[in-house]
Structure formats: C-alpha cells, structure tokens
N, C-alpha and C positions, 0 to 999 in steps of 0.2 A: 292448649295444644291437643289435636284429635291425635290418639295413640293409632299405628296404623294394623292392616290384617295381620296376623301371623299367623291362623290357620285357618283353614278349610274344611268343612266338613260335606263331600261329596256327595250327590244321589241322585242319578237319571241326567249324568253329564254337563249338570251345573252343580254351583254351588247353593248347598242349602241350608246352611249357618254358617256368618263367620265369625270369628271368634279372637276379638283385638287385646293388644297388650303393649308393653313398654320392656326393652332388654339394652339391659347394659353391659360392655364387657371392658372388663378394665385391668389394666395394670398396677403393678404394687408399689410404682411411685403416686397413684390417683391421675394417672391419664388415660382419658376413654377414650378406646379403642371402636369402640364402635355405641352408639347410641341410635337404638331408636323409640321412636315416642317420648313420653314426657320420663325421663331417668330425673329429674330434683326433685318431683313430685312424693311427698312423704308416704311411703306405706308400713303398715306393720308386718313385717318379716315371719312372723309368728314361727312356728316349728323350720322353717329355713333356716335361723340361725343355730340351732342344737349345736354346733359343732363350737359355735364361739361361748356359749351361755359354758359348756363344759371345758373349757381352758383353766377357771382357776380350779378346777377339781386335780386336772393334770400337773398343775404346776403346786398344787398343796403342801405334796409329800403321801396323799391317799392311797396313790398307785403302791407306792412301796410300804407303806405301813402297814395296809391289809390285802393284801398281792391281790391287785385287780388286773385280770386277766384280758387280753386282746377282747374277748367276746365281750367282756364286762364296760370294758371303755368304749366299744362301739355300740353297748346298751344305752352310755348316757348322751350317745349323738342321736339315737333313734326315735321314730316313732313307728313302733314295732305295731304288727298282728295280732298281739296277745296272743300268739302260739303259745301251747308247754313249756318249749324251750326258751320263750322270752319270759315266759312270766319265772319263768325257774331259776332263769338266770338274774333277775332283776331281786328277788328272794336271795341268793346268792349273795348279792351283792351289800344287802341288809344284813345276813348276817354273818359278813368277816366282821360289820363294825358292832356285833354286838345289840344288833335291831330285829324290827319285823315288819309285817307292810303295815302296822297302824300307824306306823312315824309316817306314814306316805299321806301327802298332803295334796295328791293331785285326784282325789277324786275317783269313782268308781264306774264303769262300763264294759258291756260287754264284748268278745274280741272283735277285732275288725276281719277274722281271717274267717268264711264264711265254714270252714271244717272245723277250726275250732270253736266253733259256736255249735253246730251239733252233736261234737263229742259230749260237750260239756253238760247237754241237754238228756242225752242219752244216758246220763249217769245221775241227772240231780242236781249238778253240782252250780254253785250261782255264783257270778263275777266278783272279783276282791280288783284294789287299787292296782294290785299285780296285773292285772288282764289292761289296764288303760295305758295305751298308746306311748304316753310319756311315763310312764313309770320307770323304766330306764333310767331317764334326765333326773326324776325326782329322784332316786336310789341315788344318782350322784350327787346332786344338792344334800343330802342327809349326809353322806361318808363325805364331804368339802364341812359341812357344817360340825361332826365330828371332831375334823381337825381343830377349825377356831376355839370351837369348846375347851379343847385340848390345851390349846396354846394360850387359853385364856385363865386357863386355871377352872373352868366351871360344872356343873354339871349337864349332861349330854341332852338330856329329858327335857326337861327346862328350858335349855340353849335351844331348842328344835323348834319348839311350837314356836308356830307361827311365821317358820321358815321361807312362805310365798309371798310376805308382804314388802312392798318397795322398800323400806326403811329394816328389815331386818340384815345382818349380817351377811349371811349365805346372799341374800341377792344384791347387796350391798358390794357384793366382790363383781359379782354377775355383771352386774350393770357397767363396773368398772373395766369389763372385759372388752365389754358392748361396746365403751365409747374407747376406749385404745382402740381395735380395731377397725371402726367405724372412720373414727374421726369426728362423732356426732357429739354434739351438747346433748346429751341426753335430759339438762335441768330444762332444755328450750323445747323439748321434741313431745308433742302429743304422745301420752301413756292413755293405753288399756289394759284389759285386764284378758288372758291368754285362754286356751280353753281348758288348761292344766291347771289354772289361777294363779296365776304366777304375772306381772308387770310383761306386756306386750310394748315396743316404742316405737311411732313411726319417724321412720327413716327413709333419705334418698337411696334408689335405686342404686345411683352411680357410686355412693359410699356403702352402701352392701357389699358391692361389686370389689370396691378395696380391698374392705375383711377377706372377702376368700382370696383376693390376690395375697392378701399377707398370710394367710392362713397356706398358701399355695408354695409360697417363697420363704417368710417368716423376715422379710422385709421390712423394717418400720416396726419391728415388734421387740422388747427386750428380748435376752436371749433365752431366760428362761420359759418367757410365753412362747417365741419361736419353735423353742425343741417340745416343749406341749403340742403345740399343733402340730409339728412331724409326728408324733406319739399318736394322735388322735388317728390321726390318717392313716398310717399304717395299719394302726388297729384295726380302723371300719377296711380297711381294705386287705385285711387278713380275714377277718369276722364279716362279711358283708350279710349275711343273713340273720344275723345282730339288727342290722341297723335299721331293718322293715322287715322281709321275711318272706314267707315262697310266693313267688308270680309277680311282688312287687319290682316297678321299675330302677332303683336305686339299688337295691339288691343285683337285680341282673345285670346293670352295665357294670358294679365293680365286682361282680363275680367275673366279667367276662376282661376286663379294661385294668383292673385292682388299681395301682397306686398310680395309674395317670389319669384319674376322675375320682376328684370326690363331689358327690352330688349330695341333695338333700333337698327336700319336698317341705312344703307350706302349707297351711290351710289357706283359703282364697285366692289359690293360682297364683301362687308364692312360688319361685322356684331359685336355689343357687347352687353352685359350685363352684370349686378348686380344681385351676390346670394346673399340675408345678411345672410339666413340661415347656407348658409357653409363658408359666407365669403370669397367669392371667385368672382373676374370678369374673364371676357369674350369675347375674342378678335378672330376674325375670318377674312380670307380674303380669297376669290377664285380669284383663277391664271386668271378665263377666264371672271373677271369682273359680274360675274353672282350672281343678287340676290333672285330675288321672284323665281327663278327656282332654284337653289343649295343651296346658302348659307343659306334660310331659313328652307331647310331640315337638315343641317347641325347643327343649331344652335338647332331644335327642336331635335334632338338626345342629344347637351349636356345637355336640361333642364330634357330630361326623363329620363339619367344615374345621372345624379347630385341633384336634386331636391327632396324633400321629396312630392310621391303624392300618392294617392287614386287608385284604382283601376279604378272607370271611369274617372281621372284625365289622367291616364296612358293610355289610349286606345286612351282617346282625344289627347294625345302628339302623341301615335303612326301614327295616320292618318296624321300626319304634317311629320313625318322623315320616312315615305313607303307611298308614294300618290300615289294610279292609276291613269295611264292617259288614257284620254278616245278621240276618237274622236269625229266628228260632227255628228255621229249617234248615241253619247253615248257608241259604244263598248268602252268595255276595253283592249285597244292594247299594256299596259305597263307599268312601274310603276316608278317613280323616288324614290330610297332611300336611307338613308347612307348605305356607304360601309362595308363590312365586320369588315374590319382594323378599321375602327373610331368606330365601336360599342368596338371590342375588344378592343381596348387603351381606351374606357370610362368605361371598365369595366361590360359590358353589356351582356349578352346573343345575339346569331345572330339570327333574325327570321326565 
C-alpha cells in the first residue's frame, strides 16, 4: 500500500516536497476511526510511547514512597531539552531514591535546547546522562526498579545494572505494559534497540492508536493501570514544560489545551496522542522519518479537526498545521501545511 500526502511543503505556488505517511485514529474498544495509509504495517514507536513505558512506574507505589512530584512524572513521559530545569529535576528524581546519575543507563549528550548548549559552554561545563533527552524515562526506570528491589528483598546496586536490557526486571514490567495496552505479542513483534538502549518493538499503527485510546479512557485497562494513566496525564498536563521544554511543540499545545491533549513525539516521524474527550488515540508515522518538520504539522491538523476548542484556541492550532517559512532575511518564501486529503478525511474545511 502507497501511504498517501499529508503534507506539503510550499514554495513559488507549488509544491516543492511532499511529505507522506500513515494515521490512524482509533477508539478504545480498537475500532478505527479513521485509517489512512498502511496503519498494520509494524513500526517502532520509539519515544512516542513514553507515556505507556512509564505506567508501571505509576502503578509501583514510587509516586508515594519518594513523593514524585507532577514535574517529576511528566519528566518520565518526556523527552526533554536538557534545560537546567530538566536535567535538575531528573537529579531530583535520583535522589529521593537515594541515587545519582551514574545509575542512569541511558547514555550521555548534549542538550537539545540550543541556549542550553551555550550556557553550558560559557562556563566549561560538559554534558552528564542528566542533559539526555530520556533521562527523565530513565530516572523513572531506576525509582520502578527500586521498588522491585525493595519488594524482592535485594539490594538496590546490584538489582540496577543492567536495567535496559529485554530480559531484566524493570523492562520486564515495561514491556508488560507495552503489550496490555497494545494488545501486541510483543514475543512475535520485531525488537530493536532505542536511542536511550533501552528494547524499541515494532508495532501496528492502529494498535498504537488503542494504547492512547486506553491511555485517553482507561478502558480495557485494570484499574490500577487506568488511574496510572489518569495520573500520568494530569501530570504532563499540569507540568507540560516537563515533558519537552520551551518552543517545543508538545509543550505548547498542553500548555495551551492541558488535559484535553496529551501528545507526545517520536524519533522517525513517530507521532501519538490521547483525546479523553472523544476517547480517541492517535498514531502517526511519516514515510520519510520526518518529525519537527511534517509530523508535527500533521499531528497539529488532527487536534484542530478532533478537539473541542475556542476560537483563539483554533488560530493557535492553525499556525502549527500552515507554518510560514521564512528565510535568513525573514522573507516569507513558503509554507509547510497539511494537505488537502488529510484535512478532507478529518473532516475539516481546506484553507
């Protein structure tokens, strides 16, 4: 199956890249709502799914054993900037359980937020696990990992290493997350390896799209996973500059939207969310791996056809799915926005 347009990237009143993909939108009994392109076709979710990988974290006892704060739960959905304030809070988070970032097993880079990369410069100072993207996730794999220890009698140290590997505990729960809210055989489903190192698995679109419906309702979920994922939600949607950080997109629609979007960004033009309003999740991928340029125009079309919003709610979405582009002298040479077809299949008027 050829996946069809779904964006456009304008310039001199044609089109001069397009930019194809596959969305699915589904409900949390698993009936889609809408498909286009190939939704069975397996992909790896990668950082899209943050929100389900950090379910058994919520449902532990972690929250309440070392008082994890709104900011601190929306750190383990994220994949932050490495701001101050993320890497502070992910430190934070390391030590109510009694750690520090050498238990962090994800690896070290510098931030993504391009001011926090010249402060740091400006000073000396060199990237630690704290400053990478998922350090959040991993701080809550350590404090889930904690618990087991805990509950297993063992010690912490010990019990930790080697916390990213398929077969250890901590992902061991992870994965069991993955496939309740899924509904995937994750023993049948191509595994990779994440950019955190952590087990990546490909899955269909359209059971992506379940997860955040359940994740959206708590539908099909025990009830403890249920009130987790309300928890989660809330959270990012209390803390939303937690969950990515200034100027990013997932930031500013639930700074602006809070608990009727939860979104969340992928590596290779990954994209999902949670409506609970309509009861609906949200599963996106583009063919050409493309995020902060397509998928996020993408994603911001289905919150402004799907969503219940305001009229300057509505203008603020528009400017995320038709963005001018401008060049180094600020002209405006063109514009990336969804396509015709994906506004018409949301239902939407064409601008």
């Amino acid at each position: 199956m050829s996946n069809p347009d779904l964006v456009h990237a304008m310039r001199g009143g044609i089109v001069e890249s397009f930019h194809r993909g596959a969305l699915a939108v589904v409900d949390s009994e698993g009936a889609v709502r809408l498909a286009l392109g190939d939704v069975d076709r397996p992909i790896f979710s990668r950082s899209a799914c943050k929100v389900l990988q950090a379910l058994p974290l919520a449902e532990s006892g972690a929250v309440e054993a070392f008082g994890l704060t709104d900011d601190e739960l929306a750190m383990a959905c994220a994949s932050h900037n490495g701001e101050p304030r993320h890497a502070a809070t992910a430190a934070g988070m390391l030590a109510k359980a009694g750690l520090d970032a050498s238990a962090l097993e994800c690896g070290t880079h510098w931030p993504m937020a391009d001011a926090a990369i010249k402060a740091m410069a400006k000073t000396g100072a060199e990237p630690s696990a704290l400053h990478n993207n998922c350090s959040g996730k991993h701080a809550g794999f350590v404090c889930l990992g904690c618990m087991l220890a805990r509950a297993q009698g063992q010690d912490v140290r010990p019990f930790l290493r080697g916390y990213v590997e398929p077969d250890h505990p901590v992902m061991r729960e992870v994965g069991a997350a993955l496939q309740a809210t899924t509904g995937a055989d994750l023993a049948k489903a191509p595994m990779g390896i994440d950019g955190c190192s952590i087990p990546t698995y490909g899955i269909a679109l359209r059971r992506l799209g379940l997860a955040f419906a359940r994740v959206a309702t708590g539908a099909g979920l025990s009830p403890g996973r249920a009130q987790a994922a309300q928890r989660l939600r809330q959270a990012v949607a209390r803390s939303p500059f937690f969950v990515a950080g200034t100027g990013r997109f997932d930031t500013r629609v639930m700074e602006r939207l809070g608990e009727r979007v939860f979104c969340k960004v992928g590596a290779e033009g990954v994209y999902c969310a949670a409506l609970p309003e309509q009861g609906l999740g949200v599963a996106i991928k583009m063919d050409d791996g493309n995020t902060n340029r397509a998928a996020e125009v993408v994603m911001a079309a289905v919150i402004e056809a799907l969503v219940r919003l305001d009229e300057g709610e509505a203008r603020f979405m528009r400017t995320l799915s038709d963005v001018p582009l401008r060049n180094w002298n600020g002209i405006e040479v063109g514009a990336l926005r969804a396509a015709d077809g994906l506004r018409r299949a949301l239902g939407v008027g064409i601008p």
